[in-house]
C-alpha positions as CSV (number, residue, x, y, z in Angstrom):
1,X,34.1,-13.3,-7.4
2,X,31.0,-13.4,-8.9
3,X,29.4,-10.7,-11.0
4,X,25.8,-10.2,-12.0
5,X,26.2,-8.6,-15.7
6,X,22.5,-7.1,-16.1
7,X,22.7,-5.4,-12.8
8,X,26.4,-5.2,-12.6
9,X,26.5,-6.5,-8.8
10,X,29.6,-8.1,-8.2
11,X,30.0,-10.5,-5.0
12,X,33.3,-11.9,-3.5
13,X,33.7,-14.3,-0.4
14,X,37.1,-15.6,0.6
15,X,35.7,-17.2,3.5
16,X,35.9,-20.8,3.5
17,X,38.7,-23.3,2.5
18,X,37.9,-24.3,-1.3
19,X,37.0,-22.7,-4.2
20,X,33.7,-24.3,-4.1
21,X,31.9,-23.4,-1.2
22,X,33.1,-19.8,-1.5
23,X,31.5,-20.0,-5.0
24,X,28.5,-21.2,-3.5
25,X,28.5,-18.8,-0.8
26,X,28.7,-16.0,-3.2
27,X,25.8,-17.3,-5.1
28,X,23.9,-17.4,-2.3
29,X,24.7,-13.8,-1.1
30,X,24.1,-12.4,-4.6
31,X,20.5,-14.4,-5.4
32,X,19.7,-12.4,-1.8
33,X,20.6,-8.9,-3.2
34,X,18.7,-9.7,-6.5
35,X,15.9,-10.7,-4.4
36,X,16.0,-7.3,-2.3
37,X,16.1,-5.9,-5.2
38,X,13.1,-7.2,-6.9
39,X,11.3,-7.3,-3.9
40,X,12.0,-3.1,-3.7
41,X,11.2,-2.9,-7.5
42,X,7.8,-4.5,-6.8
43,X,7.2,-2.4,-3.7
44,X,7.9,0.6,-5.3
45,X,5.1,-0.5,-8.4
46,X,2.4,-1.1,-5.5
47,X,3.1,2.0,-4.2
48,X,2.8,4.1,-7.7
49,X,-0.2,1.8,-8.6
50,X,-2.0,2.6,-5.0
51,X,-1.0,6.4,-4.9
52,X,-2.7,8.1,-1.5
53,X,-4.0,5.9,0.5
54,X,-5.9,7.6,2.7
55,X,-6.5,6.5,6.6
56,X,-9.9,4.8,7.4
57,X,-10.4,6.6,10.8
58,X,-13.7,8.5,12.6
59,X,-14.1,11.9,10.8
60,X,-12.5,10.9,7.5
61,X,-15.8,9.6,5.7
62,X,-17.5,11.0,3.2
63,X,-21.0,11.2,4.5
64,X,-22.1,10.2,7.8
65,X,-25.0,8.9,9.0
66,X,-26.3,9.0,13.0
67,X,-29.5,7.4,13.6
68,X,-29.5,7.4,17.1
69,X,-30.0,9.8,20.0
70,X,-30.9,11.5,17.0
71,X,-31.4,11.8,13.3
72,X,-29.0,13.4,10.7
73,X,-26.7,13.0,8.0
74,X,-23.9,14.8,7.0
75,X,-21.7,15.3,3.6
76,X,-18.0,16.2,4.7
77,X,-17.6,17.4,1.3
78,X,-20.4,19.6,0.7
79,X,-21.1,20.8,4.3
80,X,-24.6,19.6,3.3
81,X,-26.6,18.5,6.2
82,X,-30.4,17.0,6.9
83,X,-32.3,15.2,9.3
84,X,-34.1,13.4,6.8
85,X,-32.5,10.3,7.1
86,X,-35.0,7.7,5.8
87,X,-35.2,9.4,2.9
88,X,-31.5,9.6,2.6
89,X,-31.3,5.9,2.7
90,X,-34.3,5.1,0.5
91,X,-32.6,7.3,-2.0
92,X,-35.4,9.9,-2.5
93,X,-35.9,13.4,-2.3
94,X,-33.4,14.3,0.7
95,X,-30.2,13.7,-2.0
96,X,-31.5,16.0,-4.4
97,X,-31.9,18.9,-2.5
């Protein structure tokens, strides 16, 4: 029996024929929970350091821009919409309106 004291996991393995290799067997077993572990921990901090990640499909831009059969952008947000598009992309007049 092996026990991890900071995390309080305890292993046992009765399996093979000495003391030995069951010692090592349990060592091996518990350095793979710790490492599930750790891996879960650091998971879990991605996940709270990313927050909502938000899919990247057609319809979930910000602003979109269609040049071609015609001319027009469009804010999602704002509902705002032009067919000034060159101006829009030379960063004039179009934005501020």
């Amino acid at each position: 029996r092996i026990k991890h004291l900071p995390s309080g996991i305890a292993v046992k393995c009765t399996e093979q024929r000495t003391q030995l290799m069951n010692k090592n067997l349990a060592m091996n077993r518990l350095k793979a929970q710790l490492l599930a572990i750790a891996q879960e921990q650091r998971l879990q901090d991605i996940n709270a350091i990313r927050g909502d990640v938000v899919e990247a499909s057609w319809g979930a831009q910000i602003r979109n821009y269609v040049m071609q059969p015609y001319k027009m952008v469009k804010d999602g947000r704002s509902e705002w919409e032009t067919s000034d598009v060159d101006g829009v992309l030379d960063g004039g007049a179009a934005l501020e309106e």
